[in-house]
C-alpha positions in Angstrom: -19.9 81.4 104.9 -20.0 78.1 107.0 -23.1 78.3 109.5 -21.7 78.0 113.0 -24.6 76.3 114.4 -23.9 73.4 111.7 -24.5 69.8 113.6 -21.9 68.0 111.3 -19.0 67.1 113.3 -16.2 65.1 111.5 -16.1 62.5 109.8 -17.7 59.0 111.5 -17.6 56.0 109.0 -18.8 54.5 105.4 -21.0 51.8 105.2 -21.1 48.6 102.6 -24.3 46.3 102.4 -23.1 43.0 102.2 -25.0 39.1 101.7 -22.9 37.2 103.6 -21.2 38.9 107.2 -18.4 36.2 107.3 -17.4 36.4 104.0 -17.3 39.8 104.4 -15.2 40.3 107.2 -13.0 37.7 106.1 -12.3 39.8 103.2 -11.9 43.0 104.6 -9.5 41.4 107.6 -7.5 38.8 105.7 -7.0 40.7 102.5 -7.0 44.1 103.3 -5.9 44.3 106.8 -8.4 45.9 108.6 -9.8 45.0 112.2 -13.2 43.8 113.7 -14.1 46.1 116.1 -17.9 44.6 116.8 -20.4 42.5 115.1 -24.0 42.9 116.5 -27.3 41.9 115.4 -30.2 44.6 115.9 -33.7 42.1 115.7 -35.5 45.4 115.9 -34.1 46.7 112.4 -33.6 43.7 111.3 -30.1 44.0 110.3 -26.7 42.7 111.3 -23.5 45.0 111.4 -20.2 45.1 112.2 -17.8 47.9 112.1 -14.4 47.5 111.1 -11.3 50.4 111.6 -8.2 50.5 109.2 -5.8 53.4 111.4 -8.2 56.0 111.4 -10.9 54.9 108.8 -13.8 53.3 109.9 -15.9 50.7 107.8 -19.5 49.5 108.5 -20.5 46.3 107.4 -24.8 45.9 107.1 -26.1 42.7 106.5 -30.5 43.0 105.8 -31.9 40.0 107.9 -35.3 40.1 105.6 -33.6 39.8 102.7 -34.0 36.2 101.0 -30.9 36.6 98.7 -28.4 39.3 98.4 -28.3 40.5 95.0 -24.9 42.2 94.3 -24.4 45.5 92.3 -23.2 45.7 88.8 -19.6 46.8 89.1 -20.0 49.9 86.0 -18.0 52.9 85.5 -17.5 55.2 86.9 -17.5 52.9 89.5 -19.3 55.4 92.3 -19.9 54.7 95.3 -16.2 53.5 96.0 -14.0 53.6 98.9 -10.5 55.0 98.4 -7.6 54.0 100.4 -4.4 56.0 99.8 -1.2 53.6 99.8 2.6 54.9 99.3 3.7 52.3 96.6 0.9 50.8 94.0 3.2 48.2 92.8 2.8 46.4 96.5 -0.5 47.0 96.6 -1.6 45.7 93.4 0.6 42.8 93.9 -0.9 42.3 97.5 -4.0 42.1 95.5 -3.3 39.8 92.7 -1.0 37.5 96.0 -4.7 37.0 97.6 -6.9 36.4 95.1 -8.7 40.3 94.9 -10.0 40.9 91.6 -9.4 44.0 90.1 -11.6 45.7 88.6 -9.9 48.5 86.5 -6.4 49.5 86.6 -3.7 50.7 87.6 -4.1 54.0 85.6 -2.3 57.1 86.3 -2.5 60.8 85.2 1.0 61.5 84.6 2.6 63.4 87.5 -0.6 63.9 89.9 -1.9 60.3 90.8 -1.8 56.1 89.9 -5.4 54.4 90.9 -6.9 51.1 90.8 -10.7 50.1 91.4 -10.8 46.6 93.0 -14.3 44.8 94.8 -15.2 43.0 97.5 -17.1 39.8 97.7 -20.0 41.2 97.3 -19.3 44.3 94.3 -18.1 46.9 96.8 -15.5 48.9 95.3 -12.7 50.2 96.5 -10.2 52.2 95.5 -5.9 51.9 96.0 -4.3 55.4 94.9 -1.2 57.2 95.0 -0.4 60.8 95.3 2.7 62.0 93.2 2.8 65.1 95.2 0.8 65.9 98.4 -2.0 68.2 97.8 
């Protein structure tokens, strides 16, 4: 039984550490289409972010100040955390992909009747995640 007195909400944003803020938004708004919203430093924390929206999704770039060099992730199955982003045709998408230079990391793969996927990464080992529903669930 849900408690009624719970103080989550909905549903507010993801976040994705990053080495390089430009790159980063570069990425996510040439390639993938999303918009800058704001881009802030906070001295205090000593971190830079910037929060990006794609329709209703909403994506939080965090850059660490302190940190010397950004060491990227290993990109491993099964490829968690990820970010999935439904689409409505797979072969555009992965061909959007391939068109701007996105590697991809596994994929397309399909179960047969239920769902075609593909892991991709951002500049800095984020992945992300294209499916497509065969039937709405």
């Amino acid at each position: 039984m849900a408690d009624r007195e719970s103080p989550v909400e909905r549903y507010d944003h993801v976040a994705f550490q990053v080495g390089d803020m430009d790159r980063a938004i570069e990425f996510y708004v040439q390639k993938l289409g999303f918009t800058l919203c704001s881009r802030q430093v906070n001295e205090e924390e000593g971190e830079e972010f910037a929060f990006l929206a794609l329709g209703d999704l909403r994506l939080e770039l965090i850059r660490d100040l302190g940190e010397a060099e950004y060491r990227r992730p290993e990109i491993r199955p099964p490829y968690c955390p990820h970010l999935a982003l439904e689409t409505d045709d797979m072969e555009q998408a992965v061909a959007r992909l391939r068109e701007r230079g996105v590697p991809i990391v596994r994929g397309p793969l399909a179960i047969e009747g239920e769902e075609t996927w593909v892991y991709f990464a951002d500049p800095d080992h984020n992945v992300l995640e294209f499916i497509q529903w065969c039937r709405r669930k």
